[in-house]
N, C-alpha and C positions, 0 to 999 in steps of 0.2 A: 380252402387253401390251394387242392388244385387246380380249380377250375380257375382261380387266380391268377397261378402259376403258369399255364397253360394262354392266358390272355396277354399276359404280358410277354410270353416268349415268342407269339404273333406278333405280337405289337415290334419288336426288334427284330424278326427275321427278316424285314423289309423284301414278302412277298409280292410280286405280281404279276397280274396273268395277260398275256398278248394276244391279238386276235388278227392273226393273217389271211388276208384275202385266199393268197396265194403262198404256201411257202414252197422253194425250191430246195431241196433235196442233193445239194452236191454230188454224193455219191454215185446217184440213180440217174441225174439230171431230169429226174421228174417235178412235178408239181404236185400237193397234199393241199388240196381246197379244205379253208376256214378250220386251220390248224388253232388250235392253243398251247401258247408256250407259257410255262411257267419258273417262272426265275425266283430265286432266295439267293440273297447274301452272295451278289453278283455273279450266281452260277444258275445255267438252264436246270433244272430238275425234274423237267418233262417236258415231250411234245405230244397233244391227244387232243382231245374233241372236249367240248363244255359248252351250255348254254348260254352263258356270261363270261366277258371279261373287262378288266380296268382300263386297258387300254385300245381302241378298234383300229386297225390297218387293214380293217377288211376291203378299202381301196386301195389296197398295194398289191405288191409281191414282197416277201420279204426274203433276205436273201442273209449268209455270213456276214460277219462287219468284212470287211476287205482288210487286203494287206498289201502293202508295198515296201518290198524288202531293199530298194536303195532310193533313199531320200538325203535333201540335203537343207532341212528346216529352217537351221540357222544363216541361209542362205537365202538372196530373193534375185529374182531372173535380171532384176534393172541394176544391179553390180557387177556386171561383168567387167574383163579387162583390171586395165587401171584406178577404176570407179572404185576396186574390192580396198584396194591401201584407205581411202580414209572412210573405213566404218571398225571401228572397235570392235574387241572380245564383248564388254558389256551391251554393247548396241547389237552386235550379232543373239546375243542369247533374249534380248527384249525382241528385235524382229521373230525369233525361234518361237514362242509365246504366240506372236500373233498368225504365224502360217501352222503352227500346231491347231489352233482352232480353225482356220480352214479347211485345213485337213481333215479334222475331224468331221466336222461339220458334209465335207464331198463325201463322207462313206466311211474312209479307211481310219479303223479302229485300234491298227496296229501297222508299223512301220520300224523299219529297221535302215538308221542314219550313218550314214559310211563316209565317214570325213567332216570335222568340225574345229573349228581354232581355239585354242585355248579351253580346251575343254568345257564348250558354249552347249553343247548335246549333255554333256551329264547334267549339269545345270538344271537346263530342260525336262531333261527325264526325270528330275527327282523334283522340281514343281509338281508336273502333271502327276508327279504320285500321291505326291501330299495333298491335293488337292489345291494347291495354289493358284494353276491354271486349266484352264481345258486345254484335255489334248489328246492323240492316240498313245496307246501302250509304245512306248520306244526301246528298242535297244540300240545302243550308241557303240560311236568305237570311239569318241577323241581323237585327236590326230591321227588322219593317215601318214603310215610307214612309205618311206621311199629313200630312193640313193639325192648325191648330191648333183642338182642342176635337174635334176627327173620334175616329172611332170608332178609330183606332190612337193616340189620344195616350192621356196619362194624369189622365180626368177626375173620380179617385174625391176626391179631397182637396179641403181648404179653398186660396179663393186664395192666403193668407198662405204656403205652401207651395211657391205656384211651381212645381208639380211639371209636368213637359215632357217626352214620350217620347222617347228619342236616335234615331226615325224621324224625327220632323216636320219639315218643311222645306214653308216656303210660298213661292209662285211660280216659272218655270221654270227658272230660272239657281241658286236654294238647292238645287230639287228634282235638280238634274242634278249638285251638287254632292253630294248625301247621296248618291246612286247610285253617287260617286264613294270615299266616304269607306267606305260598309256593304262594297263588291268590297276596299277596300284592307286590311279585317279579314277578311278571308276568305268572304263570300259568294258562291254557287255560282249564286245566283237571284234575281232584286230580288221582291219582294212590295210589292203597292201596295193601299192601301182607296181604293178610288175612290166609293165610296159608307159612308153610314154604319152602319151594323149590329143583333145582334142583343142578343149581352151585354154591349156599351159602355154605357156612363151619358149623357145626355143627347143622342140622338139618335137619326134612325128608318134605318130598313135602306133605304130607297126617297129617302132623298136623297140630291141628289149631293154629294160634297165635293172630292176632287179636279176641277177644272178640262180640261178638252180638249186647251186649250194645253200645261197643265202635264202630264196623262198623255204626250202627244208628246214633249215637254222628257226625259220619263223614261224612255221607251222607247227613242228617238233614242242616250240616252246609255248603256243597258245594251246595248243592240245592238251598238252602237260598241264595245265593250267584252265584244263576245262571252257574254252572260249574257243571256238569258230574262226574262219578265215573266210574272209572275203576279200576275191584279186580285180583289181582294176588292169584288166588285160583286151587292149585291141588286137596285141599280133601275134601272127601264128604261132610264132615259136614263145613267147613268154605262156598262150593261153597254155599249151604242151608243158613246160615248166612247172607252172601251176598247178595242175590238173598231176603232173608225175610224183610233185611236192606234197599233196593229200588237202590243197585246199579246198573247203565246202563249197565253194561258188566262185564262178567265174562270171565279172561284170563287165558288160559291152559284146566281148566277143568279136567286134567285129568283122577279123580276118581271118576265122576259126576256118583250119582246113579239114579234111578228110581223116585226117590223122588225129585231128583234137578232137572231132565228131566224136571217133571209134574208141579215143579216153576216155572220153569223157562219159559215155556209156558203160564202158570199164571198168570206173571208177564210180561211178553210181554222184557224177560231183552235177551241180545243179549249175545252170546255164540261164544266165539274166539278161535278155538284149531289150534293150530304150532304145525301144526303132519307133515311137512318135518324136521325142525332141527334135529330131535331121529337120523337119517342117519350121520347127518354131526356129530354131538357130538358122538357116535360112531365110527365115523370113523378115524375124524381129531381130537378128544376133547384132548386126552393126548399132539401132538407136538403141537394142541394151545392155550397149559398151564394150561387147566383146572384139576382142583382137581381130585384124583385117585376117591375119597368119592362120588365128582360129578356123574363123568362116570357112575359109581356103580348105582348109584339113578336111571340115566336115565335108566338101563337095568329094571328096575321094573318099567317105567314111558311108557316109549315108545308104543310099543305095548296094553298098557290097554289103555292109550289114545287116537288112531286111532279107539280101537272096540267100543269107546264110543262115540268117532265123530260120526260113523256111526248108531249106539245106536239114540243117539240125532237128527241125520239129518229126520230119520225115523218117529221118533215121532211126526216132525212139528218145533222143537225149530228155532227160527230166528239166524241166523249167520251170520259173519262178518270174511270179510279175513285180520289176524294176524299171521305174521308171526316169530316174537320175531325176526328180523334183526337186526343183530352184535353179536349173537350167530354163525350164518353164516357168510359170505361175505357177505357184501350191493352188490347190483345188482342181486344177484339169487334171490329176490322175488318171481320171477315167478315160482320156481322150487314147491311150493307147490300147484300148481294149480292141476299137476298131481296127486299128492297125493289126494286131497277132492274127484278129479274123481274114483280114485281105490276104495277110503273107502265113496260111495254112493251119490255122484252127478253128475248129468251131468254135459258138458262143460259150458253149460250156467248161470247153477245155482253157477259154480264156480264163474263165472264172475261177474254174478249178487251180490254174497258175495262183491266183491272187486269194486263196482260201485253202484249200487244203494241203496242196505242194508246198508252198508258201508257209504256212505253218509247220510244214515236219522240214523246211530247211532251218528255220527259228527254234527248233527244239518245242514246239508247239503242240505236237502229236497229240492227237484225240484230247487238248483243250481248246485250240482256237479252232477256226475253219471251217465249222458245220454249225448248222441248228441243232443240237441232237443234247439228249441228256450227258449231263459229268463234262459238259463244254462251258468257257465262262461266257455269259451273259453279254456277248457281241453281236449286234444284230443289226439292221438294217432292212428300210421299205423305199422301193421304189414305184416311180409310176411308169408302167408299162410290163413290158415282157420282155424281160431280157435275152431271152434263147430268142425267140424270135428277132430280137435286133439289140444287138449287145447295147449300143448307143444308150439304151436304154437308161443304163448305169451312171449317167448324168441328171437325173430327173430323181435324185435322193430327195426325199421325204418325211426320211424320219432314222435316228443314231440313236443306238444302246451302246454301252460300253460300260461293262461290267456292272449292269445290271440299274445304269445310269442312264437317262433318259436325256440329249442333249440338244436331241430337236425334233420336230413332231409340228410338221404342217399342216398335219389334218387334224392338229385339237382346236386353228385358231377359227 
């Protein structure tokens, strides 16, 4: 009976063992030649040596699953502008479905969605759990928070329309009430535009809109509430704002000064700048419908925001890889990797944004972000070497995700 016992509780731990050419070592930024990992019950359980295993990657490297802590799934790059009015809540959360397996599929195993309509992201999130669809781990915020006429409402329409985004709530008692109502649909993350932006209509990126008082009013109440704060802040003084308010991350950044630097350091708040999109909205932004007004914005945005990336990375500031995906194609995540390297990181410290930073700004701490025991079972193989040419991180190979095998080029 025990040996019985014992056979059948194999049989259900759904072990198995990996065999990496190369694995890299986030921590160390080294490499561990013809590593074996062993996973149970979609958690790493070991990394060591063996003469056999189930599966070989011993022409990879295998690296963390990645993470990209602002995505926008239920979103695709050819909707921009006025295109966005006629595609539904239900049609946004079916496209959601299909750039979540993209995603998947490029690497990043985990993503964090900061803005979605009609709560088209929970939706999502709770497929990919069920196993309804492939997809990365998500946490969602539902509607982004914002004032009235800001860049999270809904200013494409005529007044006779009335149209109002189910974010907006003005002053701090509505603003602590929507924090209250977006967690009550299942939000994982509040999302706030604290300033106005780049492809909204009628507004610049470098003003503020949410108020000081009221970012405190909203962070007070997600804190309380055990959920995160994520600020959609271009200008100097809203990222200031934000950062004084206690929220966990500030996204864009673009006009961050001296002042928001030496906060944000201060404050220990995580700093997100999507300095590849400026390229693709440049280049493709007009045939993928985005506003003339837009375009325009980003040529004042683009460039100041990379020399502050590097501004910031210089100082010390903690970061996190965000790449605002569905501004671009889902799947090129990886394309800003190169970028952080230009504008003053090494390859590693890219990585390390998009794995282990990245994960303690998720609440992730020592379970995503590394290959290492008591981590879940998120892995990924690429071809090439990534430290030596980040680029590399486009040439995925092969996706684990909790201990789930969802692609593997090198078994065909």
């Amino acid at each position: 009976m025990l040996l019985l016992f014992s056979l059948v509780t194999a049989l259900f731990a759904q072990t198995m063992t990996v065999r990496c050419g190369q694995l890299l070592d986030v921590a160390t930024g080294r490499y561990v030649s013809n590593a074996i990992v062993t996973v149970e019950n979609g958690w790493i359980m070991n990394v060591g040596s063996g003469p056999t295993a189930q599966v070989d990657l011993s022409k990879g490297t295998c690296l963390p699953g990645l993470i990209d802590v602002h995505t926008h799934l239920t979103s695709d790059a050819t909707g921009g502008g006025y295109r966005r009015l006629g595609v539904s809540v239900p049609r946004q959360a079916l496209t959601g479905a299909k750039n979540a397996a993209v995603t998947l599929r490029a690497g990043f195993t985990t993503v964090r969605n900061v803005g979605a309509k009609g709560y088209s992201d929970v939706a999502l999130r709770d497929a990919i759990d069920a196993g309804d669809v492939p997809g990365p781990r998500m946490l969602v915020s539902g509607p982004s928070l914002g004032i009235t006429g800001g860049h999270c409402d809904s200013n494409l329409l005529a007044p006779e329309y009335h149209a109002v985004s189910e974010g907006v709530a003005d002053g701090p008692w509505a603003a602590r009430a929507k924090v209250r109502e977006v967690i009550k649909y299942g939000a994982d993350v509040i999302k706030v535009c604290a300033s106005g932006g780049v492809l909204s209509k009628g507004d610049q990126p470098g003003t503020p809109q949410y108020t000081l008082e009221e970012l405190q009013a909203i962070v007070a109440e997600a804190h309380k509430l055990d959920k995160k704060v994520a600020a959609h802040a271009h200008g100097a003084q809203s990222i200031k704002d934000a950062i004084r308010a206690g929220v966990d991350s500030v996204e864009h950044c673009s006009f961050i000064d001296e002042e928001g630097i030496a906060l944000a350091k201060q404050h220990g708040t995580y700093l997100v700048f999507d300095i590849y999109n400026d390229d693709y909205i440049l280049q493709e932004g007009a045939k993928a419908g985005m506003l003339p007004e837009a375009i325009e914005k980003e040529k004042l945005v683009g460039k100041v925001q990379r020399e502050n990336f590097l501004k910031a990375w210089k100082a010390g500031t903690r970061m996190a890889f965000g790449t605002d995906g569905g501004v671009y194609p889902h799947g090129d995540n990886w394309r800003q990797f190169p970028y952080m390297v230009e504008f003053g990181m090494k390859p590693i410290e890219a990585i390390r944004a998009a794995t282990v930073e990245a994960a303690e700004l998720l609440g992730f701490k020592g379970k995503a972000g590394a290959i290492a025991a008591g981590h879940l079972a998120d892995l990924i193989a690429v071809d090439g070497d990534p430290i030596a040419d980040v680029s590399a991180l486009k040439n995925v190979r092969f996706v684990m995700r909790n201990g789930k095998v969802y692609r593997n080029d090198w078994s065909k």
